[in-house]
N, C-alpha and C positions, 0 to 999 in steps of 0.2 A: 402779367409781368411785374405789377408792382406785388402782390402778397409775394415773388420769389427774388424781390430785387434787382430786377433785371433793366440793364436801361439800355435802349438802342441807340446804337450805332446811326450818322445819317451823314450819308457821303457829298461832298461839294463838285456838283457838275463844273468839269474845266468846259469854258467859254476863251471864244476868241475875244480880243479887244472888242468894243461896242463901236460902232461907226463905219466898220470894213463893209458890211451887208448894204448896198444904196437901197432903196426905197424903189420896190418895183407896183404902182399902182396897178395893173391890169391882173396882177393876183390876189383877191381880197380876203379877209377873214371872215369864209362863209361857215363855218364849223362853231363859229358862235351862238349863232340862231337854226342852229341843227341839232333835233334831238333826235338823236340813236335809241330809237325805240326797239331794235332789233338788231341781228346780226346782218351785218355787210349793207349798212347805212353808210357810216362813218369809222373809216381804218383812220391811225393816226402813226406817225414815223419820226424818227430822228436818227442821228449818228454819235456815239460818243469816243472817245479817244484812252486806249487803255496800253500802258508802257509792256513790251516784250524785245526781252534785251535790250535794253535802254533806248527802243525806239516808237512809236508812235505806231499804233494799230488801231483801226477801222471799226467799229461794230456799229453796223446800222440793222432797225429793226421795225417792222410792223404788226400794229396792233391792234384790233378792233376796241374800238371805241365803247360798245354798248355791256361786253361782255370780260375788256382786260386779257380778251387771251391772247397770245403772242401767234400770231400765223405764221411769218416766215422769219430768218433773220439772217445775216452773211457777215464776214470780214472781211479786210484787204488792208495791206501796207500803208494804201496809197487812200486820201478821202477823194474819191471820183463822183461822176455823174453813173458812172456804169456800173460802181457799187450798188448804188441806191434803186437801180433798174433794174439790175438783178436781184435784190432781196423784192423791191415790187411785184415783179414777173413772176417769181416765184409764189408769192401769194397768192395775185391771178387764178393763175393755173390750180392751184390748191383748194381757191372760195368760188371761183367762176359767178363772182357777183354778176346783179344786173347792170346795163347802164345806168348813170345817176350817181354811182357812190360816188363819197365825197372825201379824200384823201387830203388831211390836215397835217403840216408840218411847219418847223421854224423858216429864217427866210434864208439857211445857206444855201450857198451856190451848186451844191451839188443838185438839189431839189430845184432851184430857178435855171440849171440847165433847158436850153432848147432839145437837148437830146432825151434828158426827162421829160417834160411839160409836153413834148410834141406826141410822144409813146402812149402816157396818162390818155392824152382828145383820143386818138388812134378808137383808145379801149373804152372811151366814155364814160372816164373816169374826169370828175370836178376836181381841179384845185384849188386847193385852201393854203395859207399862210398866217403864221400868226401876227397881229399888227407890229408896228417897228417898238422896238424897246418893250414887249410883252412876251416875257416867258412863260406865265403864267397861260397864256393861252393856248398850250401843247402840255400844260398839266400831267394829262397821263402818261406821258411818254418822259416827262421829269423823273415824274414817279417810279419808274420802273426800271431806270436807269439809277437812279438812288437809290432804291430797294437792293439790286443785284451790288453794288459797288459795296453798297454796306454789311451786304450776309455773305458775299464773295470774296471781294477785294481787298476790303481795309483787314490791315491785321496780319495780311498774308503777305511773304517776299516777292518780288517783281517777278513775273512768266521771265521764262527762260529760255522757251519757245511758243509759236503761234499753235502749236500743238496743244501745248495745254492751256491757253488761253479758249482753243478750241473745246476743249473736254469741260472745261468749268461751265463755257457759257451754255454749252450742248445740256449737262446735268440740270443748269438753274430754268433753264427755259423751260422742262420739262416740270419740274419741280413748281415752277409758277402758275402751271398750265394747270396740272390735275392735283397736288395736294397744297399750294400757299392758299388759306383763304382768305378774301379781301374784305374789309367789312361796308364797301362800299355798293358790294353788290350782296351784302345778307349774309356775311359769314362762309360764305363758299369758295369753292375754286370756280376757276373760269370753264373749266369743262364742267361741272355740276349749273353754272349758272344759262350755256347755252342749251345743257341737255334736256331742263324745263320746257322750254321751246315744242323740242321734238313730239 
């Protein structure tokens, strides 16, 4: 980038006020002292907010921790509990991890739902939260929501419909999966970095 003068682009996660989240002790940040030595250790999620027609849309998304690829991901209007369950479930069904994994997110309410948290034991899946006032501690899920905002979004006029906010995020996800490579995991894609494995 630098011999072609290229400078990137890095996009500003919108955050709600800091304070709104209470402080829920009985979810702690286990994903700290968890190394993802492998795939479907530790999946990690978030939701971010992206304007279509001048209103507020949904993109929540999960990600394996060990390897950056994105397993599932969904939209909606509305930031719910049954978003977040649905791009979940959908992973599920897709990784059929064992019991144990340990699913790490920030602390909103969508993900401290009883309708989430209760789904998650159901499947024996661990929750994680990142500690109060650390964003830093859902890192990759920062990241990749930065990365897409910044090669996607900035630059470009506001979606016009959920359709094509649908078609970008459809193209980037794909594109992050098997040709972006990360230099975090050795210069590869995230499907080159699980296919090692096999």
């Amino acid at each position: 980038m630098q011999e072609n003068g290229l400078i990137a682009r890095r996009a500003q996660i919108y955050r709600k006020m800091p304070g709104l989240c209470h402080f829920i002790r009985s979810v702690p940040n286990r994903e700290l002292d968890t190394l993802a030595a492998e795939p479907n250790k530790v999946w990690v999620g978030d939701i971010t907010y992206i304007k279509v027609g001048g209103e507020w849309h949904y993109v929540a998304v999960v990600l394996d921790k060990y390897s950056r690829r994105v397993i599932s991901w969904g939209m909606a209007e509305r930031r719910t509990a049954e978003l977040t369950w649905r791009v979940m479930h959908q992973a599920l069904r897709i990784r059929k991890p064992a019991a144990g994994l340990i699913f790490h997110t920030d602390r909103g309410i969508e993900y401290r739902a009883f309708y989430f948290s209760e789904r998650l034991a159901k499947r024996g899946v661990i929750q994680s939260m990142n500690r109060p006032r650390r964003m830093n501690d859902n890192a990759h899920m920062e990241s990749f929501f930065a990365n897409f905002k910044a090669e996607r979004i900035h630059g470009r006029e506001e979606f016009k419909t959920k359709d094509e906010l649908w078609a970008v995020m459809s193209e980037y996800v794909n594109f992050y999966n098997h040709r972006r490579i990360h230099s975090s995991i050795g210069y590869i894609t995230p499907e080159q970095y699980e296919c090692k494995l096999a």
